[in-house]
Structure formats: structure tokens, C-alpha cells
C-alpha positions in Angstrom: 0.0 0.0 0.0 3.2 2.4 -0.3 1.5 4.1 -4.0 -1.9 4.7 -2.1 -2.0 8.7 -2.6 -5.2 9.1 -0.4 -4.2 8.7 3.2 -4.9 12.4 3.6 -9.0 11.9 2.7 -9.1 8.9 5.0 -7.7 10.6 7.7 -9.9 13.6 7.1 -13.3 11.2 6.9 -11.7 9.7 9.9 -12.1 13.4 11.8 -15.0 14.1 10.2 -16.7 11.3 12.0 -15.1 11.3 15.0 -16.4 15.2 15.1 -19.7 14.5 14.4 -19.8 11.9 17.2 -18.5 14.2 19.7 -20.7 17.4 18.7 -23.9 14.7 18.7 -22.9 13.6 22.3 -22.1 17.1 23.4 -25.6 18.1 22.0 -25.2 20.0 19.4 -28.3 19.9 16.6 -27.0 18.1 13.2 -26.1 21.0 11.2 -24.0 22.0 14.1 -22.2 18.8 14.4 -21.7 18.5 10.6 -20.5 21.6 10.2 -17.7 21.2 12.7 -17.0 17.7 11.0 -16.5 19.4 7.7 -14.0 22.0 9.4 -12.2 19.6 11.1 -11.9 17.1 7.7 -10.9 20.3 5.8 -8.0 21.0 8.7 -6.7 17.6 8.6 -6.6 16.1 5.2 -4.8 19.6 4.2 -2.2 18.9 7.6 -1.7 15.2 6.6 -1.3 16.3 3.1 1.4 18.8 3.7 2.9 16.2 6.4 3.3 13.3 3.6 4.5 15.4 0.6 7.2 16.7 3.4 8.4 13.5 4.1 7.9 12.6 0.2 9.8 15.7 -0.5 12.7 14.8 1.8 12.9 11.1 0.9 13.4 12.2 -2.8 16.3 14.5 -1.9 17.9 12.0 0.2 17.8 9.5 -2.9 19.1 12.1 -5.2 21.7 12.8 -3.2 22.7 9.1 -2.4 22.9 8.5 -6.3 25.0 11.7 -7.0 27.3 10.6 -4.3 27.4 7.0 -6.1 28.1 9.0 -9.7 30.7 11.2 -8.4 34.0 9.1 -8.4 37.2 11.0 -7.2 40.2 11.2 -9.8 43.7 9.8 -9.2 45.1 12.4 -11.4 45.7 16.0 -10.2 43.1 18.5 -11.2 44.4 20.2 -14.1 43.6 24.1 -14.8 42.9 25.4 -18.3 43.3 21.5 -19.7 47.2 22.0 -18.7 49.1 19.7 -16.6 51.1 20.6 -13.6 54.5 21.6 -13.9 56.7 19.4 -12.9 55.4 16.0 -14.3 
């Protein structure tokens, strides 16, 4: 399940309902209690979202840097300026 791009809509449904619960039990009418769901599924799908593309965002600069590290071999030979070779050799 590591493709699955919807975590953030499940975890806002997730708040949604658990909102609605509470406002019901703390007796608030039904356009009370789904109106406070929809704020709180709003607030937390957009949180988790930015939370996963963060940690999306950081694995994919980790990996880049892990392959240019890989790519980037060091030379035996001494740098050379202008296409020149030291003096001396």
C-alpha cells in the first residue's frame, strides 16, 4: 500500500466522524455537528497532506543525493587548470 495517494481523505473522513460523534454527544443539533465535522476534515486532510508530501519531498532529496554521491567518483590524477598539466610531471 506504499502508492496509495489518499491517506490524507481517510484521515480527514476519519475526523469528520469522529467530530460528528462528539458534537452529537455534546448536543449540538445536526447542522451544528456537521459543520464542525467538515471544518475539522478540511484541517486535517490539508495537515496530513502537507505532512506526507514533506516527508515525500525529503525522501526524494535524500535519494538524489545518495545516487550523485554514487556517480561522483574521485580522480587519481591531479586537477588540471585550463586543460594543462602541472609543472613538474
Amino acid at each position: 500500500m506504499g502508492k496509495f495517494r489518499g491517506w490524507h481523505i481517510l484521515a480527514g473522513i476519519a475526523a469528520l466522524v469522529l467530530t460528528g460523534i462528539l458534537g452529537t454527544a455534546m448536543g449540538l443539533n445536526y447542522t451544528a455537528a456537521f459543520m464542525a465535522g467538515c471544518v475539522a476534515f478540511v484541517a486535517v486532510a490539508l495537515w496530513t497532506d502537507s505532512r506526507i508530501g514533506r516527508r515525500r519531498r525529503e525522501a526524494a532529496r535524500e535519494a538524489a543525493r545518495a545516487s550523485a554521491s554514487e556517480t561522483a567518483q574521485p580522480s587519481s590524477e591531479p586537477a588540471l587548470r585550463d586543460g594543462h598539466k602541472p609543472q613538474g610531471s
